[in-house]
C-alpha positions as CSV (number, residue, x, y, z in Angstrom):
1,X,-0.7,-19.9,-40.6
2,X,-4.0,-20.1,-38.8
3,X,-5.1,-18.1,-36.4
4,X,-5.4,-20.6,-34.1
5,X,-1.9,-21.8,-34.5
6,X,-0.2,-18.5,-34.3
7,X,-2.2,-18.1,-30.7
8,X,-0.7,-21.4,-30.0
9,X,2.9,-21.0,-31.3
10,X,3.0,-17.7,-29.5
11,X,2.1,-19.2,-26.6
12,X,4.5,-21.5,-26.7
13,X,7.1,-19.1,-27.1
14,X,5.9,-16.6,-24.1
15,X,5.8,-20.3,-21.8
16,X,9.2,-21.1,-23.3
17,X,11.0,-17.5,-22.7
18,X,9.3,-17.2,-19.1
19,X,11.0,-21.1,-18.6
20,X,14.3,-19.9,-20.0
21,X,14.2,-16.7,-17.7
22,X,12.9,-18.7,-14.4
23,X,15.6,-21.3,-14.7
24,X,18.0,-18.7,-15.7
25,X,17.6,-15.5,-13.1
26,X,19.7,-14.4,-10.5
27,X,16.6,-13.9,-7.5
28,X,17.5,-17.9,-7.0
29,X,21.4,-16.5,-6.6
30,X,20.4,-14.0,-4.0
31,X,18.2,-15.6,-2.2
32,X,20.6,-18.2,-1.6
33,X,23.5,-15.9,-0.4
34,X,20.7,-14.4,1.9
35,X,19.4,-17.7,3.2
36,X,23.0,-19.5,3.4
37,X,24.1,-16.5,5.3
38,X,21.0,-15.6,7.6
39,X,20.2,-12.7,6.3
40,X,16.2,-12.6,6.8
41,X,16.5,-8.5,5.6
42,X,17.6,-9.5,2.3
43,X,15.0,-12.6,1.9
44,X,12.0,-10.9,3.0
45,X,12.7,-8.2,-0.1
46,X,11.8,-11.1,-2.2
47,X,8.3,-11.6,0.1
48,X,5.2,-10.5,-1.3
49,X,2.6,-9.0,0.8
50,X,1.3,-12.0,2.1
51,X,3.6,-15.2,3.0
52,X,3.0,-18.2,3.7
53,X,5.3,-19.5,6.1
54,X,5.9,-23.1,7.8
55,X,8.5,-23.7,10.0
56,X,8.6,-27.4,10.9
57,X,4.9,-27.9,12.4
58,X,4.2,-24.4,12.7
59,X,2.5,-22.7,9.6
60,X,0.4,-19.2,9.1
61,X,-0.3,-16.7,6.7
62,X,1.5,-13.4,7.4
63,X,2.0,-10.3,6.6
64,X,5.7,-9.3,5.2
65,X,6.8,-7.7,8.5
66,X,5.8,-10.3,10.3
67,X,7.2,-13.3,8.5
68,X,10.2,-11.1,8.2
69,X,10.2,-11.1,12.0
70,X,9.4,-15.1,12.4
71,X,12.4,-15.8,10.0
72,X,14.9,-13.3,11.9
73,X,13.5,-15.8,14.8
74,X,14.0,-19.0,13.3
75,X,17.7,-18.2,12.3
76,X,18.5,-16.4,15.8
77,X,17.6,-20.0,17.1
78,X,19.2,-21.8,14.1
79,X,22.2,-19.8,12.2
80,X,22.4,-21.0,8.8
81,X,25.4,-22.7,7.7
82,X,24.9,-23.3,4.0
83,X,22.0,-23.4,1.5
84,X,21.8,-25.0,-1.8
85,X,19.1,-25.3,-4.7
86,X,18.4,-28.7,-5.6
87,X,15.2,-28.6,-8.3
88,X,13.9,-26.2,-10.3
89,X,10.2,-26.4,-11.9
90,X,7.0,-25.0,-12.0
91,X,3.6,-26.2,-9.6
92,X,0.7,-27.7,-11.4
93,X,-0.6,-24.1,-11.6
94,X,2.2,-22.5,-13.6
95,X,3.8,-20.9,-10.5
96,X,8.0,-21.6,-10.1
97,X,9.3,-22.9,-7.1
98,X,12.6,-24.1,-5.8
99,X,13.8,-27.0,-3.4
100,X,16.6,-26.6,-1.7
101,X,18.4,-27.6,2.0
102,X,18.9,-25.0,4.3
103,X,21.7,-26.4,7.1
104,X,22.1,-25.2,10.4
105,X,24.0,-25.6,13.9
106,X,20.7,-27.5,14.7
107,X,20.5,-29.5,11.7
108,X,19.1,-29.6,7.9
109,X,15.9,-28.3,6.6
110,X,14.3,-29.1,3.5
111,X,13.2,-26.1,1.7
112,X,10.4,-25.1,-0.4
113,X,9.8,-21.5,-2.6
114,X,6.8,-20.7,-4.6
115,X,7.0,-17.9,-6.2
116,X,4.5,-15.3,-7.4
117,X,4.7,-13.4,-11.0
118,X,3.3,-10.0,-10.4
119,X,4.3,-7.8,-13.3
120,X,7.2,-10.0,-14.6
121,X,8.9,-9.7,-11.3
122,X,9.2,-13.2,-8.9
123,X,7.7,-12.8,-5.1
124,X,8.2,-15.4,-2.9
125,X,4.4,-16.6,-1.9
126,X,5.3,-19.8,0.6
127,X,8.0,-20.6,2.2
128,X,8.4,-23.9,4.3
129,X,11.3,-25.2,6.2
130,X,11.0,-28.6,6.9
131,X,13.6,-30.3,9.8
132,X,15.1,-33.5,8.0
């Protein structure tokens, strides 16, 4: 095998394995026990340093204490009922996100995650909630 093509086939593979592991890991679990059930401690462990956050109109870059405090916010004024994953898949840049729908006692959100890989760990980069 040429060079070439072992540079290709073991790119493949790394793409392929980092697929398998993104589809596969259990952040997506815990981030949806923490979002279903309000808990903006246990998602903002997930934040990287910076966030970008959008909350129906409103949308900033912030730190990861102060997103942490603008989610704590958002579900003081809407407690989270129930949050499911819908899609899977990676941006046009290589980076995973998810879609999901947060519900509330004031209604349903579309939700977006991009993630960040930073040392083969996932950070959440954006997250936008989206009133339906």
């Amino acid at each position: 095998m040429t060079s070439k093509k072992l540079i290709i086939t073991s790119l493949f593979i790394s793409t392929a394995l980092f697929t398998f592991a993104f589809l596969g890991s259990d952040i997506f679990e815990e981030i949806s026990l923490a979002l279903k059930s309000g808990n903006c401690k246990e998602v903002s462990r997930y934040f990287d340093s910076r966030v970008e956050l959008k909350i129906d109109e409103v949308e900033d870059i912030y730190s990861k204490t102060q997103a942490e405090l603008i989610l704590k916010d958002f579900f003081e004024k809407s407690p989270p009922v129930n949050f499911v994953i819908k899609h899977k898949n990676f941006s046009p840049k290589g980076l995973p996100y998810v879609i999901g729908y947060l519900q509330t006692t004031s209604g349903r959100y579309r939700t977006y995650i991009l993630f960040k890989d930073i040392g083969g760990k996932l950070y959440i980069r954006e997250l936008q909630f989206e009133k339906e």
